[in-house]
N, C-alpha and C positions, 0 to 999 in steps of 0.2 A: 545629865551626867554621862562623863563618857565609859565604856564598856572599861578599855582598858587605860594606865596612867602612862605616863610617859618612863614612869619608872620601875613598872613592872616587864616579866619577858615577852620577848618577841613572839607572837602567836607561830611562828613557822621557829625551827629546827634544821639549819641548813648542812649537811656535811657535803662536801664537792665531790669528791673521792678522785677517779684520774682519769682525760679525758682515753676515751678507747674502748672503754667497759661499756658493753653492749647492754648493760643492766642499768636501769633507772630504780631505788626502792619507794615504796611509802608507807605511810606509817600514820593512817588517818585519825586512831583510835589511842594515840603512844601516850598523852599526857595526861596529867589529873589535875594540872595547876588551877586555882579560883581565882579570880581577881577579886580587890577589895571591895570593888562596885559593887559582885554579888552576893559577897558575904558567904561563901558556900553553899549556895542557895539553901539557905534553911537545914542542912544534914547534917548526919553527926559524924563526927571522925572517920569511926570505920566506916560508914557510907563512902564517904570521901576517897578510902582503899580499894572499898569495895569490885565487883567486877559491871558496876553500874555506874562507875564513874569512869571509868578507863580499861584498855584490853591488858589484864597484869602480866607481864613479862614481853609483850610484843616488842616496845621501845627496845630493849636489851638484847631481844634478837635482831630485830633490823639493823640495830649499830652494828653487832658484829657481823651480820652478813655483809654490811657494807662492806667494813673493811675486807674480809673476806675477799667480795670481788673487786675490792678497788672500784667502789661502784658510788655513783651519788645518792644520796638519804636524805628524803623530803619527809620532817616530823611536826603534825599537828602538836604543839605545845600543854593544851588547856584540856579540861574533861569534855569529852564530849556529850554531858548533860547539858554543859552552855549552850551550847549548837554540835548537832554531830554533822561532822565534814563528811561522810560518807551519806548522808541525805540529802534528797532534794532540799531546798529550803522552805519549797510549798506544802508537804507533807507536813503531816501531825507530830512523828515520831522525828521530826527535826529538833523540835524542843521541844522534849515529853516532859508531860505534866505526871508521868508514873512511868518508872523503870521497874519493870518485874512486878513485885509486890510493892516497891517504895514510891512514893510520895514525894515529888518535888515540889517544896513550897514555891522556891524563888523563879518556877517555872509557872506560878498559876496567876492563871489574868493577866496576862501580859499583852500593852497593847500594840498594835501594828509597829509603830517607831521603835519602841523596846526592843521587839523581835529582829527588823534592820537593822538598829544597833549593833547587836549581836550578829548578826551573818557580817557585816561591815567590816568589824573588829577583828573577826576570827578567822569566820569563812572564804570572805574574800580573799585575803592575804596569803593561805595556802594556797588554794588553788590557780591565785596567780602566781603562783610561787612554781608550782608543777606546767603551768602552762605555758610556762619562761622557757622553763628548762626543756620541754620538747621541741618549743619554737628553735630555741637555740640549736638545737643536735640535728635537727629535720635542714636547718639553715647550713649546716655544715656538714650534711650528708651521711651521719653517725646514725648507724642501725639502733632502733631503740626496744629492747625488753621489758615493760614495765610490770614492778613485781610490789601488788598491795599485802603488808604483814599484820596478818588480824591473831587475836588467841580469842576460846570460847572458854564458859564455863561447864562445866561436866555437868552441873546440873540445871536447870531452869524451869521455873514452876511445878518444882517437885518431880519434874520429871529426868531420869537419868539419862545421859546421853551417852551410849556408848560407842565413842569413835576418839580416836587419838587425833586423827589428820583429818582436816576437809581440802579439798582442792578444790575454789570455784569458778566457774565459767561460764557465759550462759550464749553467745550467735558467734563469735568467733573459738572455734575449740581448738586449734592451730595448740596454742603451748601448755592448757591445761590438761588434755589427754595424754601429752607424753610425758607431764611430770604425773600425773595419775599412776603411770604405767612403773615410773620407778620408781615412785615410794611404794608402790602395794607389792613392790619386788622382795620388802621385808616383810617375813610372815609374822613377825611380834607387833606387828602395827596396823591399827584397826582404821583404815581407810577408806575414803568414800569420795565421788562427785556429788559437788554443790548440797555439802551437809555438813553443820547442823543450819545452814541458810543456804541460799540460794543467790543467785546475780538477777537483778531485774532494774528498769528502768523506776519505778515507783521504791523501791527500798534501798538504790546504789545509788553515788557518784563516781566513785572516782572510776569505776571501770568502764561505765557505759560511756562516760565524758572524754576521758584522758585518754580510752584505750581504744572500746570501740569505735568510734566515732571517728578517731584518727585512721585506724586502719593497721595498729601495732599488734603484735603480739604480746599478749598479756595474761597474767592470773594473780587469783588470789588466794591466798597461803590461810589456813585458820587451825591453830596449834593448841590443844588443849592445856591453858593457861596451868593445873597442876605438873605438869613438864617441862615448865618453864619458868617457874618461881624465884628461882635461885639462880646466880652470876654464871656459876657455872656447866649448870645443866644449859643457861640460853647460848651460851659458847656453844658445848656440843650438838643444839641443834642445830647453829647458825653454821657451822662446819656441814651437817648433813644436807642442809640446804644449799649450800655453795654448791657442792658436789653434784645433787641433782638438779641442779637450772643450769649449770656448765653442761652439763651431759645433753638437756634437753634443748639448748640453745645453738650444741652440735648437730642435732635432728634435725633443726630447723634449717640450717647452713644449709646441711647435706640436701633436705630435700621440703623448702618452705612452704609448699602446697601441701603439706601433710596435714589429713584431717583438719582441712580449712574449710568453714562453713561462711556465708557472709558477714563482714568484717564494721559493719552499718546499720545501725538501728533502721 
C-alpha cells in the first residue's frame, strides 16, 4: 500500500517568496498531517497535537518570517513521527518506536520496505524540494542564507528547560554567532549556543546537508514553543526574527570571513 494517496497533501509546503531575498527558510518539523495508510500510528488525539508529533507554533512563524523577508519557505507537511526530515534516514530516532515517554505503535516492527516507503513519500520529496531550490539560486548566482525554524518544548523528561532561544551551529559559525550576539542583546531572553540540542552529523539533516556541505551560511532557530502558541505572539516573533537575520546578514556583507570556521564536514 502506498504511504501517501493521490488525494491527500503534498508532503512539501512550497511558498516562493521574491527572487533577490538572500534568505532561503525551512521548516523540517512544521506539520502534524497523518495519512490514511497510517492511521495515526496508533495515538490519541492529543498525541497527535502533542510536541511529539510536530514543533507547535514553528510553521506560523516560518510563514510569517517569510513573508517578512520576501523570502522562499520550504515546509515538511506531515508529523514528523512518520519519518523525521531532520534525520538521517539510517538512524533509529528517524522513525522512533518511542517519543519522550510515548509509544508509537504504527512505528513498531516495521520492515525494511515499510520504512523506504516512508523516506520515498516524505523524505525524499522535501529535500529534493530544498535541493532544487539552492541548485537553482547557486545556477543564477543568488547569495543564499539558509534559515532552519525549530520550537522546543520547556520541558522534556521531566526535566525543565530554561532558555527562551537556542541558536544552533556546529563547523561553520560564520551566521550563527552574530545572531547569537543580537538576540542575547535582550536582557529578558534567556539565550544560549547549540541548546536545548545541538548540530551534528548523526542527529541533523538538513543543516549538515543543505548548509554545510554546500559551503552556505546558515543557522538554526529553536523557539520555545510556549512563545509561540498563538497567531499572534508568532507574528511578533517572526518580526524580531526578520530584524535580526537582516542585521546579521549585513555583518556578513560587510565582512563574510567573520568567525568562519571550516564550511565542510
Amino acid at each position: 500500500m502506498a504511504v501517501l494517496s493521490e488525494q491527500e497533501p503534498n508532503p512539501v509546503e512550497w511558498i516562493p517568496g521574491q527572487e533577490g531575498s538572500p534568505f532561503l527558510l525551512t521548516c523540517d518539523h512544521g506539520g502534524r498531517l497523518f495519512p490514511q495508510s497510517c492511521a495515526s500510528l496508533g495515538l490519541s488525539s492529543a498525541d497527535t497535537f502533542s510536541h511529539i508529533a510536530w514543533d507547535i507554533g514553528a510553521a506560523g512563524v516560518a510563514r510569517e518570517l517569510a513573508r517578512q523577508l520576501a523570502a522562499p519557505l520550504i515546509l515538511q507537511s506531515y508529523s514528523r513521527l512518520l519519518i523525521d526530515c531532520n534525520r538521517p534516514p539510517a538512524v533509529s530516532s528517524s522513525i522512533p518506536e518511542i517519543s519522550e515517554n510515548t509509544t508509537i505503535p504504527g512505528n513498531l516492527h516495521l520492515d525494511p520496505q515499510q520504512r523506504e516507503a516512508r523516506r520515498a513519500a516524505i523524505f525524499v520529496p522535501y529535500h529534493q524540494a530544498i535541493s532544487a531550490e539552492l541548485d537553482r539560486r547557486a545556477a543564477i548566482g543568488q547569495a543564499t542564507v539558509l534559515v532552519s525554524v525549530h520550537s522546543f518544548t520547556p520541558t522534556f523528561n521531566g526535566q525543565r528547560r530554561e532558555l527562551d532561544i537556542g541558536i544552533l551551529f556546529n563547523r561553520d559559525t560564520r551566521l550563527g554567532e552574530i545572531l547569537l550576539q543580537l538576540v542575547s542583546c535582550d536582557p529578558s531572553l534567556r539565550v544560549a549556543a547549540n541548546q536545548p540540542y545541538s548540530v551534528s552529523d548523526q542527529t541533523d539533516y538538513t543543516i549538515p546537508v543543505h548548509g554545510e556541505a554546500r559551503g552556505i551560511p546558515h543557522v538554526m532557530i529553536e523557539i520555545r514553543n510556549t512563545l509561540i502558541e498563538h497567531g499572534q505572539h508568532q507574528i511578533q516573533w517572526a518580526q524580531r526574527f526578520a530584524d535580526w537575520l537582516q542585521i546579521a546578514d549585513q555583518h556578513l556583507a560587510a565582512d563574510p570571513t567573520v568567525a568562519q570556521s571550516s564550511a565542510h564536514p
